[in-house]
C-alpha angles and dihedrals in degrees: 000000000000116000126183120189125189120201129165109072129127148130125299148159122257110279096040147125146226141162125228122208134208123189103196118198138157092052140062092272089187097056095056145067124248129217131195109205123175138200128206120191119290087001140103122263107262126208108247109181130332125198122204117231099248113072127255083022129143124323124202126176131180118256084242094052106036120117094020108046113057117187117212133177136201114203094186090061094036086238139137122192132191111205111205125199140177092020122216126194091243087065087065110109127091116296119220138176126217136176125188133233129192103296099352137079112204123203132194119228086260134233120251117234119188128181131191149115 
């Protein structure tokens, strides 16, 4: 069965940096692209970076992140990381990664960033 389980988040001051973690099992890690999406309180979950399967493959951030967030992946260690630097408040929510496969979207429990001062 596919797990995914995020590690990595904590709570920081503006200008920091942190990086999130995501063991992937149950599944061929290294067949499939990987999303970080994240969720901040009363809003919808965003899409944050998303890495094709085949490296170096296709890279894709979103505007808010780019420039400061850099998603990586080890296939060896069925893992996908998501570096963050020069934190903002507005980065604060839960941060999960997904992968789909056909017909299903999977989702980790999340770990929670905050960010303030």
């Amino acid at each position: 069965q596919v797990q995914l389980v995020e590690s990595g988040g904590a709570v920081v001051q503006p200008g920091g940096s942190l990086r999130l973690s995501c063991a992937a099992s149950g599944f061929s890690f290294r067949t499939y692209t990987m999303t970080w999406y994240r969720q901040a309180p009363d809003q919808e979950r965003e899409l944050v970076a998303t890495i094709a399967a085949v490296v170096p493959g296709q890279i894709r951030y979103a505007n808010s992140v780019k420039g400061r967030f850099t998603i990586s992946r080890d296939n060896a260690r069925n893992t996908v990381y998501l570096q963050t630097t020069n934190l903002k408040p507005e980065d604060t929510g839960v941060y999960f990664c997904s992968v789909l496969i056909p017909h299903s979207r999977y989702f980790g429990q999340g770990t929670q960033v905050t960010v303030f001062s």
